[in-house]
C-alpha positions, -999 to +999 in steps of 0.1 A: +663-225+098+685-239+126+667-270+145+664-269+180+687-303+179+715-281+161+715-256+190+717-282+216+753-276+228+746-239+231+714-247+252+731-265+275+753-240+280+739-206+283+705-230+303+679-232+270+654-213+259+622-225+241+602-194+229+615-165+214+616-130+230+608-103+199+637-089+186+648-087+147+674-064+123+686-051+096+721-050+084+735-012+087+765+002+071+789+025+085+782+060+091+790+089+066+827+094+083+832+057+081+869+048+066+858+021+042+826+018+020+794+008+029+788-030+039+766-042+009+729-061+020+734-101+025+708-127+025+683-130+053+666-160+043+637-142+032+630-157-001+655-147-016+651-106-002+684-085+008+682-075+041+675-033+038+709-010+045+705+016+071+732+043+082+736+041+119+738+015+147+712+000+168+681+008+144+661-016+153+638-011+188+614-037+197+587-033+225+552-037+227+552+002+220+578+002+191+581-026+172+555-053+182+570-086+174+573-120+183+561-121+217+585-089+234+583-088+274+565-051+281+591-048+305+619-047+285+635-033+258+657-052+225+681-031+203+690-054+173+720-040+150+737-063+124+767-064+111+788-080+080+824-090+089+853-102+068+880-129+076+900-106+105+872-083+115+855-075+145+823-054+157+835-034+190+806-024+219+816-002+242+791+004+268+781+013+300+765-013+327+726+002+327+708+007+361+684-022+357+675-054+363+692-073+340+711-072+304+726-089+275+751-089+242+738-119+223+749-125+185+728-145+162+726-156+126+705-145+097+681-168+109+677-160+141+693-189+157+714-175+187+755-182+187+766-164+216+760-145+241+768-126+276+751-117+304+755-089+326+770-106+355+795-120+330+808-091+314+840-081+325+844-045+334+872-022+315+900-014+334+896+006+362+860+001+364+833-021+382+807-043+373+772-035+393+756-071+382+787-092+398+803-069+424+794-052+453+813-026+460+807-012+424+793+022+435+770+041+416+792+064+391+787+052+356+819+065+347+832+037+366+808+014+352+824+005+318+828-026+293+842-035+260+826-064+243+844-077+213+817-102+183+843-118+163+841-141+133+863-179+134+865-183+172+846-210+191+809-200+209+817-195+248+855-186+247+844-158+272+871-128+278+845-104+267+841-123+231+812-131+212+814-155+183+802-134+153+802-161+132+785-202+136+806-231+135+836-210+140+833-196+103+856-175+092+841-143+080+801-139+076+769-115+091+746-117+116+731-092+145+742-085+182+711-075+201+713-054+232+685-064+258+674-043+290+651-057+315+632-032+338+652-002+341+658+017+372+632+045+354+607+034+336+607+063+317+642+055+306+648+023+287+690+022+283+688+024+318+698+058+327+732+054+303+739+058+265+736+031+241+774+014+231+789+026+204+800+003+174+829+002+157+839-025+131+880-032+134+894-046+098+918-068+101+943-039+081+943-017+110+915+003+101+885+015+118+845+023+105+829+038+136+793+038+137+769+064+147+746+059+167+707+063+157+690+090+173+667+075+199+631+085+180+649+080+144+614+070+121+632+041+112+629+027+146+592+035+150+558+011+138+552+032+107+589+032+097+608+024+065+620-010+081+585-021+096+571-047+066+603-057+062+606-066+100+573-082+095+582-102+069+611-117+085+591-125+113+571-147+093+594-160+064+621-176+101+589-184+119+582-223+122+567-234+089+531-238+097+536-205+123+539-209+164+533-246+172+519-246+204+523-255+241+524-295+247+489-310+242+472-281+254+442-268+234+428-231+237+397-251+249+412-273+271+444-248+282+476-261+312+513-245+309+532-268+289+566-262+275+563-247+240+569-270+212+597-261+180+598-224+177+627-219+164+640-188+138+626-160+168+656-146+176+652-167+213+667-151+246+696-175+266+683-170+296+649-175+294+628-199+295+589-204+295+559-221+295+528-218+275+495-219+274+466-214+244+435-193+254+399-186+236+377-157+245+343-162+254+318-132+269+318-135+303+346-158+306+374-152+325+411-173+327+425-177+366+458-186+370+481-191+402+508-205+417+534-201+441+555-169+435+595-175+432+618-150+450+636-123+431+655-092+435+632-060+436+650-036+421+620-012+414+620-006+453+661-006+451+669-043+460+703-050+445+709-076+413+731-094+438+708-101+467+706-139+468+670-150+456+655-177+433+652-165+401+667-130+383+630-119+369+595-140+360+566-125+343+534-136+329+523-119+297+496-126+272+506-126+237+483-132+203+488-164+188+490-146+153+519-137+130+542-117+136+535-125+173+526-092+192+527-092+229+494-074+242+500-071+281+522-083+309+526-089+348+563-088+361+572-100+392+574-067+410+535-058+394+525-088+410+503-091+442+509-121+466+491-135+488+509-160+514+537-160+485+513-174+462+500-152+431+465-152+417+460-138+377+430-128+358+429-124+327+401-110+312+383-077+286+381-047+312+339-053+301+345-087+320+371-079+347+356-087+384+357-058+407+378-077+434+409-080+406+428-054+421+456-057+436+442-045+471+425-073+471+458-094+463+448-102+429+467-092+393+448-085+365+460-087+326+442-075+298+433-100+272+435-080+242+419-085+210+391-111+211+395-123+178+423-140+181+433-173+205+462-159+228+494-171+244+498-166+279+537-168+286+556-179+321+594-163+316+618-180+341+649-156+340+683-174+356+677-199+383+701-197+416+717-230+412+704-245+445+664-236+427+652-267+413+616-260+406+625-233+375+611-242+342+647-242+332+647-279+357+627-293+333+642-322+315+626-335+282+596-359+285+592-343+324+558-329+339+561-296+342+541-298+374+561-323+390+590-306+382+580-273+394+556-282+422+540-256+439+555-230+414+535-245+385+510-223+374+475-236+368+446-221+349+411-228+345+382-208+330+356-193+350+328-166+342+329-135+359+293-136+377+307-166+393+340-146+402+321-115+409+299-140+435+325-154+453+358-144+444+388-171+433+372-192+457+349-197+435+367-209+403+392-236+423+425-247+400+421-281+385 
């Protein structure tokens, strides 16, 4: 497993993340019209396991509604395919730029430590076409909204030109996995964001292509029940920290305040993110609040554009269960949020024990805790900062407060029971 010390130079360019966003693979050989043979399984560090061969691209879909792993954002969606690539080769994604929020081609190894990545805003457009995320005259036809991303083996981590380095330390040949992630599409309804999933093609340093079909979108190998969920499961907990999660700071889930998650690494992390955490207990009749002062972002769910100039790209607070492999169990995005003055209030709570004033007509979010028999993980995601905000959790510096980092945009929690909520409101449980 990669130490977070090893990926320092990485972190400090792509601005660090520090808790992993659910998304794992499995390696996939070419389709049945491929031109060469199939790409034979490769280590995973699993113990020793192969990593299971499937027959089409992107088979992997995690979400709190697919596959439930390592803490995914219920907003969002990861498509995970891997790949094997010999000294010359490359994996080919041609794409479309979805209708959403936000997006990301990001390779990692067979551990889960991340190499490269790009996000949207830094993905050049094909020629004669536009790029929604960085221009804004782009228009709205997706045939005019196209990319080519190249993930090659033995070039340098952040050479840019629409390349990802396939491979760590510049190596030249090896495997890993290029996840695809889409962050609140334009529908709901729609994941990939209104347009199809790239295609894949794996170039051979002969000349020769092996094209890659696609998986159809409710293939049972994508699905909870499929042939690739243990495995996922497994992997989950074989790259997990030894010991499991390691917790947030000094916080206990009887004494809980957002810290910066301690070494998590081997999650498959996201670039962009970055979080604080906090441990929670259930009791009957108990109740967590949380709030804080509410960065700006662009609301695309009412048709704000990706380019409007605001603090951060997306924030969410989600509760996760602090169990392997991780499952997320609900979440709050910025745009499901209610404000008050700009300033958010959370409860989180059983629907038995949720106050009748946590509605959002009465400018307050709630979040369902989930199963009580487990301690949960309640997550902040900070998505990419403007440059001139300095109070993102991406600010902090190593050894910093959070909360004098952040200021008014640190979130506090304390516990409260619901009678006491039910008897006078947030007013009645006041933040530490």
């Amino acid at each position: 497993m990669h130490s977070f010390e090893a990926m320092h130079s990485l972190r400090q360019r792509l601005g660090a993340c520090s808790l992993a966003v659910g998304i794992l693979a499995v390696l996939a050989v070419p389709s049945a019209n491929a031109a060469v043979p199939a790409v034979p399984a490769v280590p995973a560090g699993t113990g020793g396991a192969s990593v299971p061969k499937v027959s089409c691209g992107w088979p992997a879909v995690v979400s709190p509604s697919r596959l439930n792993f390592a803490f995914p954002e219920t907003n969002a969606t990861y498509w995970v395919m891997p790949y094997q690539l010999a000294k010359g080769d490359q994996l080919v994604a041609e794409g479309t730029y979805p209708s959403a929020r936000f997006t990301s081609l990001t390779t990692y190894d067979t551990k889960g430590s991340p190499i490269d990545s790009l996000a949207d805003n830094a993905i050049a457009p094909s020629a004669g076409s536009k790029n929604p995320f960085s221009q804004a005259n782009a228009g709205t036809d997706p045939a005019q909204h196209r990319y080519r991303v190249i993930a090659r083996s033995g070039v340098k981590a952040g050479s840019g030109h629409n390349t990802l380095a396939a491979t760590a330390n510049s190596a030249a040949s090896g495997s890993g996995f290029i996840a695809l992630r889409i962050y609140v599409p334009d529908q709901s309804s729609d994941p990939t964001g209104g347009v199809p999933l790239p295609t894949l093609a794996i170039q051979h340093q002969g000349g020769s292509t092996s094209n890659i079909a696609t998986c159809p979108a409710a293939g049972s190998s994508q699905g909870p029940a499929g042939p690739l969920a243990d495995f996922l499961r497994q992997l989950v907990k074989s790259n997990a920290p030894p010991g499991g999660f390691e917790g947030c700071g000094k916080s206990t889930p009887s004494a809980p305040g957002f810290a910066v998650p301690n070494k998590v690494g081997g999650l498959f992390p996201n670039p962009y993110n970055k979080y604080l955490c906090t441990p929670i207990e259930y009791k009957s009749g108990r109740i967590a609040v949380i709030r804080g002062k509410a960065p700006t972002f662009p609301n695309t769910s009412l048709d704000q554009s990706v380019l409007t100039k605001t603090q951060l790209r997306y924030w969410s607070l989600c509760q996760n269960q602090w169990q392997l492999p991780y499952p997320s169990s609900s979440c709050a995005a910025d745009f499901q949020t209610a404000l008050k003055d700009g300033k958010y209030t959370y409860v989180v709570s059983t629907p038995q024990d949720r106050p009748a004033q946590a509605t959002t007509s009465h400018q307050i979010t709630w979040i369902s805790w989930g199963p009580t028999n487990v301690n949960g993980i309640l997550l902040l995601r900070n998505m990419l900062p403007a440059g001139d905000f300095h109070n993102a959790v991406q600010s902090i510096q190593k050894g910093q407060d959070p909360a004098t980092v952040m200021g008014p945009y640190y979130p506090t929690i304390t516990y409260c029971t619901k009678a006491a909520f039910d008897k006078g409101g947030p007013d009645a449980c006041p933040a530490p």
